[in-house]
N, C-alpha and C positions, 0 to 999 in steps of 0.2 A: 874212066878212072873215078869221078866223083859218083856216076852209082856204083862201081863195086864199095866207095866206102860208106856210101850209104847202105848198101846192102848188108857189109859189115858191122856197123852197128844197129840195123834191125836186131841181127840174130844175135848180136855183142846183150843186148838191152832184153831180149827174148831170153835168153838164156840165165840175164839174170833174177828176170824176175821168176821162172819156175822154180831157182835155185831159191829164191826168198821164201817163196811159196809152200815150199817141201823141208824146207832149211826143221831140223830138229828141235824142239821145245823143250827145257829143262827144269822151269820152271811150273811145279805142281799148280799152284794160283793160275796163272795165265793161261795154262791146260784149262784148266778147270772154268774159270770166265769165257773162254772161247767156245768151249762143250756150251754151256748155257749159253750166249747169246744166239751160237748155232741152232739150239734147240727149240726157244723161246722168243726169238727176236729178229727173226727174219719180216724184213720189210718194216715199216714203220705202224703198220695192223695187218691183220687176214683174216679171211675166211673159210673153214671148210666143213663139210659133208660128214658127219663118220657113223659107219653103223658097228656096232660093240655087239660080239659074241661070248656070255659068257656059257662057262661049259663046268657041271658039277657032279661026276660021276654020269648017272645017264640022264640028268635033268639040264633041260638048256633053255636059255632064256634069251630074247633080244632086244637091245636099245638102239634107234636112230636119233641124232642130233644135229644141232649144227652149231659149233665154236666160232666166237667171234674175240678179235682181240684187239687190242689196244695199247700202244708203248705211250707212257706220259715222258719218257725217257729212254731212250736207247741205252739197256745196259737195267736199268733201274726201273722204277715204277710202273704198274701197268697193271690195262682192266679188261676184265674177261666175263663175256658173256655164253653161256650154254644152255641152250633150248631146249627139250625133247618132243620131238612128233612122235613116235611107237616106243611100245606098246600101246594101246587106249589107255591103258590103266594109268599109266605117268604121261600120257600124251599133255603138254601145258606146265611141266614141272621146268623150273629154271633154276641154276645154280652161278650164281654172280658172287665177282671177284674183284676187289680191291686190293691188288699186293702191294705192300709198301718194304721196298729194301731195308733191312737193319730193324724194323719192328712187325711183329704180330699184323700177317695180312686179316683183311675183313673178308667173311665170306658169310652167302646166304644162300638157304634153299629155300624157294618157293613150291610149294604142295598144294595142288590144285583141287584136290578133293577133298581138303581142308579148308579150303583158303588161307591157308597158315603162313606167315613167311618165320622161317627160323632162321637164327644165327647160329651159324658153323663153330664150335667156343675153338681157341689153339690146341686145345685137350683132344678136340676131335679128328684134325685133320689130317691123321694117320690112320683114319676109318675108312671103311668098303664106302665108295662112288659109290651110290648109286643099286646097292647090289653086287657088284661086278668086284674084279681082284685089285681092279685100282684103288688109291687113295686121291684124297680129298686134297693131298699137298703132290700127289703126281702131275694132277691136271694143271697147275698151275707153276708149278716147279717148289722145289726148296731152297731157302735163304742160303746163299754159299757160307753167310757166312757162320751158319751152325754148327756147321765142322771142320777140324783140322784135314789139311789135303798132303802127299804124300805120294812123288813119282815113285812106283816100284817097281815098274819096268817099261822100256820103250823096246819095241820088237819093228818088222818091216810095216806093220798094218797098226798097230794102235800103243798110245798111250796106256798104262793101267796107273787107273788110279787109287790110292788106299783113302777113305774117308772114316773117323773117328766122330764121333759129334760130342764137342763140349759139354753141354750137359746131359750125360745120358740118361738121367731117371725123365726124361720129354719125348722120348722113343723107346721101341721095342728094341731097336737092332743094337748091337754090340761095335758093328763096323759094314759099310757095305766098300766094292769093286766097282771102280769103273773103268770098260773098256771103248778108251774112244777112238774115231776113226781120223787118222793122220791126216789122212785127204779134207775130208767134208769137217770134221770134228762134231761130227757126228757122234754124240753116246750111244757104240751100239749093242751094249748089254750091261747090266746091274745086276751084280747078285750083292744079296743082305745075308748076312751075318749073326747066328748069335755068340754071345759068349766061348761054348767051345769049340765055336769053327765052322758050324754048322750052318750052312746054304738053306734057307729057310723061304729064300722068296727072289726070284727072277724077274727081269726084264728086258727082251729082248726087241731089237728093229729089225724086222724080218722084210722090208721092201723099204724102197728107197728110191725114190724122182726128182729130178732137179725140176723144180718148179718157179718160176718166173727168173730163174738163176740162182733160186736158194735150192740144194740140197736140203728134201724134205723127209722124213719117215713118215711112209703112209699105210703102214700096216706095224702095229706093236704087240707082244704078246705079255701076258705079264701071267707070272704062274706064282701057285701058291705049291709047295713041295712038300710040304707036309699033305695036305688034303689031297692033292692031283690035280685040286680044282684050276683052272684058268681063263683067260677073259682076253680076247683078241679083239684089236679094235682096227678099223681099216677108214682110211681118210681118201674121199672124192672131192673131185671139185673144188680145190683148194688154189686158193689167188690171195696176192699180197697186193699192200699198197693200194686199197680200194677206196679210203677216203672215208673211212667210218668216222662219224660226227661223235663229237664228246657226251649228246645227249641221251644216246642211246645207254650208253652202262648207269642207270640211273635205278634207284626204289621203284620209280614207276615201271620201268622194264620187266619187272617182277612178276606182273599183275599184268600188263600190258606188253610184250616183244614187240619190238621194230620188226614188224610182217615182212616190208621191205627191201632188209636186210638178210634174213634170213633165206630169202627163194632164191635161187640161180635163173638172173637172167636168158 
């Protein structure tokens, strides 16, 4: 008798927490905080692999790097380091990131066959990464709270959401979609907006692995629709929670990466 009611409230307690779990969201913000921390804030830092295809009519070009990251807050602040080994020609270029929630992140790019380090101004960082279809505020995420958010529909698979940005003359877009995934809350595609309606710029998650228990995108596409151009990025070797020291996102990293850090044991 006492294990059937044990057994009974296993599945009593099973059942409720999938039903928690799955339980419907109505609130746009909360969607929307949960999409970003899913995106952005798995584990308390990480590291990964990624090699980026971009593709421009019949010209193709490729980037290898390795993202390293950093939560000074779960939810909030956080620092980001990217290296590139290939091509030769930016082999040593590093793009370091100070996001600071509710103000103007800092960002720099270092240029090795300059020796130049440049500041990224907020003007810029809805600029081509790098070359590539990304922007400069992809890699790091954008401030949620630069736009108003706006459930517009919940179907069996995703959230959509409608995003406005408060000040519009600070962007191109008019309005962008997001479609997240109910399960993982996962963002798994973006499209931007102009003015009349018009789909101007995609991004999609086209793979998806649960890694260390976070549900990760490790292959993203981001297309430009006007051009055809587009720019696939695909992530290896990626681990949370590794213990990355504060030292490392620093000015000197710039000039000097944590060798270290960067190689796969």
């Amino acid at each position: 008798m006492m294990y059937r009611s044990l057994l009974s409230m296993m599945i009593g307690l099973a059942l409720l927490t999938t039903t928690a779990a799955n339980a419907q969201l109505t609130d746009a913000d909360e969607i929307v905080e949960r999409a970003n921390n899913a995106s952005y804030y798995a584990g308390d830092d990480g590291r990964s692999a990624a090699r980026m295809l971009i593709v421009d009519g019949d010209n193709q070009q490729q980037r290898q790097f390795v993202l390293l990251r950093k939560d000074v807050e779960d939810g909030g602040d956080q620092r980001y380091l990217v290296v590139f080994s290939r091509p030769a020609d930016i082999r040593g270029t590093v793009f370091r990131v100070e996001k600071k929630v509710g103000q103007a992140d800092d960002r720099w790019l270092y240029l090795p066959a300059l020796d130049l380090v440049r500041r990224i101004s907020s003007g810029d960082k809805r600029t081509s990464f790098v070359g590539s279809n990304f922007f400069y505020e992809d890699i790091s995420g954008r401030d949620l709270a630069e736009d108003q958010h706006e459930l517009i529909e919940t179907d069996a698979d995703y959230y959509i959401i409608e995003s406005t940005p408060r000040d519009p003359s600070s962007v191109e877009f008019a309005a962008f979609q997001t479609w997240i995934d109910r399960e993982t809350m996962l963002p798994m595609r973006t499209e931007y907006r102009r003015d009349n309606g018009e789909v101007y710029r995609r991004m999609e998650v086209t793979q998806v692995e649960v890694i260390d228990g976070y549900p990760t995108g490790t292959e993203v596409r981001m297309s430009d629709l006007d051009s055809g151009g587009y720019t696939i990025t695909q992530f290896a070797f990626s681990e949370y929670d590794i213990g990355l020291p504060d030292d490392i996102f620093s000015e000197r990293s710039l000039r000097n990466p944590p060798r270290q850090w960067l190689r796969r044991d």
